[in-house]
N, C-alpha and C positions, 0 to 999 in steps of 0.2 A: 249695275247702275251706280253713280257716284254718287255717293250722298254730299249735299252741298250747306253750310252752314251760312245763317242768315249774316247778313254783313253788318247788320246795327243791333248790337248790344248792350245789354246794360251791366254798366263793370263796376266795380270797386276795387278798395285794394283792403288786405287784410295781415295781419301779421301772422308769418306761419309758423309751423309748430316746430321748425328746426330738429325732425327728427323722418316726418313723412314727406313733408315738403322742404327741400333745400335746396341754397344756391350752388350752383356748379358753372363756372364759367368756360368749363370744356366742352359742358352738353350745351345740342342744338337748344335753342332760348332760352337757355341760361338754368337747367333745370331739368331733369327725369322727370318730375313731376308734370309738367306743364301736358295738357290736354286729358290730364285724369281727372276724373269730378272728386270733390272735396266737401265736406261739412264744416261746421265750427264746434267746437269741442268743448268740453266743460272749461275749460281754462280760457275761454272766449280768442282761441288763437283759429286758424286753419291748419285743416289734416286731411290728408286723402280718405277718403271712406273706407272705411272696415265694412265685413259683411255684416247686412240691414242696415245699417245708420240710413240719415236721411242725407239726401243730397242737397248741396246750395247751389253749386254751379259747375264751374270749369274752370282748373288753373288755366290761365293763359300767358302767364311772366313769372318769373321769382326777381328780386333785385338784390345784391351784395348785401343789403341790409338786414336782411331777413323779412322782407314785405311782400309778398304775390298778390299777384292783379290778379282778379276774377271775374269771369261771367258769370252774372246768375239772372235771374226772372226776368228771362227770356224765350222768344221763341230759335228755333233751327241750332242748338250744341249738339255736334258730335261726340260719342259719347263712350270709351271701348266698353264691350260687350265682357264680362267676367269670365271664366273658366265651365264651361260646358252649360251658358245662359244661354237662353233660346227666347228671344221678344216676340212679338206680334203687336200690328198696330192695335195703338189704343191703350198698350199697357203700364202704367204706373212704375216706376222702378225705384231700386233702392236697392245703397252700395253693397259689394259684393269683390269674391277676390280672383286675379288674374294667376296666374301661372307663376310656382312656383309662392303663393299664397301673397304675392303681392297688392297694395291696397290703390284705390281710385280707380275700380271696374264699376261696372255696373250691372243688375240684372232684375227681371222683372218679379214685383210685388206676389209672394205665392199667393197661390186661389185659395180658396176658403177650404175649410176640409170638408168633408163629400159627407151629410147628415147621420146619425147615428138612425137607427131607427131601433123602437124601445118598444119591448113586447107589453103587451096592453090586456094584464090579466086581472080580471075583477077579482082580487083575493078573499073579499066577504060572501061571495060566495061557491067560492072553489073547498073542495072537501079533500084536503093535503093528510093523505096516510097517517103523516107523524109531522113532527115540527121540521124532522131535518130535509123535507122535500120542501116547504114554505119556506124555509133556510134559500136551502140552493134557488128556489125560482127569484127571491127578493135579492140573493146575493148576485144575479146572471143582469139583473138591473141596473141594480148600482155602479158594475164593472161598467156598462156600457155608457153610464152617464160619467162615470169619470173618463172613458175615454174621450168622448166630448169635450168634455171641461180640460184633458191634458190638449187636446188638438187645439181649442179655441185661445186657453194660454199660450200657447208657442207664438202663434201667430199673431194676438193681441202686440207683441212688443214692436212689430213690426210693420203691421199691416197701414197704420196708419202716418207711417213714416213715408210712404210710396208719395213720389213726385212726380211730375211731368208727365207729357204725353209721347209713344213711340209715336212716329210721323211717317219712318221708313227706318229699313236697318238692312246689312247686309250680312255676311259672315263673321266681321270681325268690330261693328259698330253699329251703333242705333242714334237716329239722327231725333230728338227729343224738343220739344216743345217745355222748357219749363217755365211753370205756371207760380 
């Protein structure tokens, strides 16, 4: 199935970052970059997305000047899919890298990590041999709450950077809704 991008968008133009995004007047429109999603960067220029950053749109021009035109908050951008990313409608996404680690892929928001479950021993009155068995049973806790706490950090820095809606997507693109 072809995926087909909406015809009315909403575009700006943005100064880019003369390093991810460049003018080339040999490449088709003017730019490798063009049809990669891109952010805005601490330096308030455009940059193709690196993996997790959040996405703003779609290059769609670079000009000799160092300016590229963007889509953003919009619905129907095509959008390439990252290096072994796998969508399904409905999913959230956020930058991610293509082949050969290059940047303005995309790939879908990871899931939440799968619950810890944490043994539920009344220690007031449990009758522990000696201290070093109440040792290991409070120590076998702790491990698994910090595993929790490493899983929930990892994903904290990212999770809420996820945009847009998958709408459809095929092997090599997910056609996205962003909001």
């Amino acid at each position: 199935m072809a995926l087909k991008e909406h015809p009315f968008v909403v575009t700006s133009s943005f100064t880019a970052d003369g390093d991810t995004i460049t003018y080339d007047k040999n490449a088709e429109n003017r730019s490798t970059a063009v049809g990669k999603a891109f952010t805005i960067n601490a330096d308030g220029t455009a940059a193709l997305v690196a993996d997790g950053d959040e996405i703003i749109g779609k290059v769609l021009a670079v000009d000799d000047d160092n300016v590229m035109t963007g889509a953003y908050i919009c619905g129907g951008l095509r959008l390439p899919l990252g290096r072994n990313a796998e969508v399904a409608r409905g999913d959230k996404l956020v930058g991610a890298l293509g082949a050969r680690n290059a940047k303005g892929f995309v790939k879908p928001v990871p899931a939440a990590p799968n619950a810890v479950s944490i043994t539920d021993t009344d220690y007031t009155t449990t009758n522990f041999a000696d201290l070093a068995a109440a040792s290991t049973a409070v120590d076998g806790v702790v491990d698994e709450l910090s595993d929790t706490a490493d899983a929930v950090n990892a994903l904290r820095t990212i999770v809420n950077k996820g945009r847009g809606l998958v709408v459809d997507f095929d092997d090599t693109d997910a056609l996205v809704a962003l909001i």
